[in-house]
C-alpha positions in Angstrom: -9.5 -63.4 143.5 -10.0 -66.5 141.1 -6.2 -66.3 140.8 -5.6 -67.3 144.1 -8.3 -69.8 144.1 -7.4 -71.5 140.6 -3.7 -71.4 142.6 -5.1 -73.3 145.5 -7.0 -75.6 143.7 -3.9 -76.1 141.5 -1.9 -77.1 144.6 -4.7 -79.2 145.7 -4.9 -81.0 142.9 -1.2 -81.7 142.8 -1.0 -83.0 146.7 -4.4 -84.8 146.8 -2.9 -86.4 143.3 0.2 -87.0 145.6 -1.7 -88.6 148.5 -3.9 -90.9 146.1 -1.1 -92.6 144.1 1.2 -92.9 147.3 -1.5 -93.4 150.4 -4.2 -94.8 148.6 -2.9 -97.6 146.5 -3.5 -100.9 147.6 -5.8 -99.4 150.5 -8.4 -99.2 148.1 -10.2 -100.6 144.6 -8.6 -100.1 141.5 -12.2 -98.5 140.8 -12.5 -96.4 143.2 -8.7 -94.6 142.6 -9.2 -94.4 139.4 -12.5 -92.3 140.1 -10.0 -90.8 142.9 -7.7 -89.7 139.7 -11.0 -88.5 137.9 -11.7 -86.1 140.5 -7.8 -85.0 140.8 -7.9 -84.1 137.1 -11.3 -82.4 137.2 -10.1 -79.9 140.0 -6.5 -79.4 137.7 -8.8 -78.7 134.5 -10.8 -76.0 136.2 -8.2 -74.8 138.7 -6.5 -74.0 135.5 -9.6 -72.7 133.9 -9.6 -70.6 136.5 -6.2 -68.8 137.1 -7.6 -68.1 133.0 -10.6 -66.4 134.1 -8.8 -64.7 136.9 -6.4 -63.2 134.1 -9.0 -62.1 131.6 -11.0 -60.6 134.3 -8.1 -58.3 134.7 -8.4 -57.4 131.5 -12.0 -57.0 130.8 -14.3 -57.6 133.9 -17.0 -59.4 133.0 -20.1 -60.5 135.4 -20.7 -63.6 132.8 -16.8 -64.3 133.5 -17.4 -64.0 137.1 -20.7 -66.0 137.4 -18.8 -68.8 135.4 -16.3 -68.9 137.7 -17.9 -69.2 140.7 -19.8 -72.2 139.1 -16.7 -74.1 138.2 -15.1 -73.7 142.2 -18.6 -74.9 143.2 -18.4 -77.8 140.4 -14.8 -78.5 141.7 -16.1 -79.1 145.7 -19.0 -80.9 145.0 -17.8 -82.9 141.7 -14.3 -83.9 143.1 -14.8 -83.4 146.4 -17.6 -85.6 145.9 -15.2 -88.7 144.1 -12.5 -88.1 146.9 -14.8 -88.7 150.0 -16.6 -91.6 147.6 -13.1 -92.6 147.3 -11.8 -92.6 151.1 -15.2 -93.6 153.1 -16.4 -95.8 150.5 -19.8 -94.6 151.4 -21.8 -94.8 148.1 -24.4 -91.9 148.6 -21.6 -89.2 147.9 -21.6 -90.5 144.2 -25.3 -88.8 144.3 -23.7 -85.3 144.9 -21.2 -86.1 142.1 -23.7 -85.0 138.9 -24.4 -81.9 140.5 -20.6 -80.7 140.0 -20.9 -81.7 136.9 -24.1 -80.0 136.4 -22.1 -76.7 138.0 -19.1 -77.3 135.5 -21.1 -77.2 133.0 -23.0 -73.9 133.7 -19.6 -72.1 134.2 -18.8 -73.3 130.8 -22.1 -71.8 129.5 -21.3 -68.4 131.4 -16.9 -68.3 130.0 -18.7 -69.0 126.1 -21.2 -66.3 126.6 -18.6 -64.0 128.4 -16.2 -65.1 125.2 -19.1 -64.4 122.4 -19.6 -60.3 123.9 -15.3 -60.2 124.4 -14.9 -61.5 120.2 -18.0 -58.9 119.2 -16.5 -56.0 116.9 
């Protein structure tokens, strides 16, 4: 399953990078694309990170592997999701959702080390 969704969010990452550089310049601030781009590469990093996860899991299943996944699909909607309607509706209050991606990136991270420390044990 995380195959498919690193895939998607893979894709995504390429057309919404797409859209942004080609619809979105000169219809918004310079600051606000770039944050546009930050979002773009966050979902690339971790849609990656997850067509990883989706391959280890193949080979050893792992419920820390799968908890740390879910965290970074949840970390990619509300972290760049957050930056790309921030970026589009210039409505401010959807930088508040933005930490808590970050937060959820950062507790899939905890969950892939901890899945990586019982996968390295002799």
């Amino acid at each position: 399953m995380f195959l498919v969704i690193g895939a998607v969010m893979a894709f995504l990452a390429v057309l919404l990078g797409a859209f942004g550089a080609h619809a979105l310049r000169g219809k918004v601030t310079a600051e606000r694309l770039a944050s546009y781009q930050t979002g773009v590469q966050y979902q690339m990093f971790h849609g990656l990170a997850l067509l990883v996860i989706g391959l280890w899991t193949s080979i050893s299943p792992s419920h820390q592997l799968i908890i740390g996944a879910w965290c970074l699909v949840v970390g990619i909607v509300l972290f760049s999701g957050s930056l790309y309607l921030l970026t589009v509706t210039g409505v401010r209050r959807f930088g508040a959702i933005t930490p808590l991606g970050g937060v959820a990136f950062l507790g899939g991270w905890v969950f892939v080390f901890l899945a990586a420390l019982h996968f390295v044990r002799p």
